[in-house]
N, C-alpha and C positions, 0 to 999 in steps of 0.2 A: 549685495548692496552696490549701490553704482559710484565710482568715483569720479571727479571732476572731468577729465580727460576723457568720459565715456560723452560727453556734452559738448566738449571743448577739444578735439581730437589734435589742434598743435601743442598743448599742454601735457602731449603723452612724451615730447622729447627735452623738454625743459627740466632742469634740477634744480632741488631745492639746496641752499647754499647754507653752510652754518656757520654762526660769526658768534661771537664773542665781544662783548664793549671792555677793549683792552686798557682805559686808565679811565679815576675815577673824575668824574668831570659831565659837562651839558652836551659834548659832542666826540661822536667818532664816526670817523672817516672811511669808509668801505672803496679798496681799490680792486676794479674789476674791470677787465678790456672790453666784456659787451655790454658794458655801460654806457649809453649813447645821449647826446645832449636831451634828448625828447623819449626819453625811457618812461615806464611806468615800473617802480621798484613798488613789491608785494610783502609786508614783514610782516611774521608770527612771533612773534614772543613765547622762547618754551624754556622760560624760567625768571623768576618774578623782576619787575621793572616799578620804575618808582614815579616819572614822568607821562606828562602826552609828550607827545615826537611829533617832530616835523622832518621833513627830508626835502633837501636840497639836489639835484640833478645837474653832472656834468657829462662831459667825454671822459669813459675812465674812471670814474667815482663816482660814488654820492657820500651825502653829510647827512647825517643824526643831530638833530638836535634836540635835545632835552628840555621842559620845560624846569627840571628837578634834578640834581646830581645822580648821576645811576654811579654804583656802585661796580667796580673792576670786575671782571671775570665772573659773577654772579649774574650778570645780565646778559644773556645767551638770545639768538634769535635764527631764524632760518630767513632769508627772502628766496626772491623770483623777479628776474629780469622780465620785462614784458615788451 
């Protein structure tokens, strides 16, 4: 079976990152250095979420924002910086 990367061959050095929405609330804040103002952030949800999301992009971070209170530590995700 083929995965992404066999299509996409700079996706073969890129890691998938896992986070956690650390307090309960409409937003959290992901700090990461190759976060660039003009990023493309990629999130999978791999455990239940309550919200649509919107994401915000800076140098250094991005923001989550919830349309719905997401729940502490229950709302888990992986992205990808692009």
């Amino acid at each position: 079976m083929s995965q992404l990367p066999d299509y996409l061959p700079f996706l073969r050095y890129k890691a998938l990152t896992s986070q956690s929405w650390t307090t309960t609330g409409n937003t959290h804040t992901v700090t990461d250095g190759d976060v660039k103002a003009n990023s493309l952030i990629v999130i999978m949800n791999t455990a239940a979420y309550v919200g649509k999301w919107h994401i915000a992009v800076s140098n250094g971070s991005f923001t989550i924002t919830s349309s719905d209170v997401e729940t502490a530590t229950s709302t888990t995700f992986v992205y990808l910086v692009l």
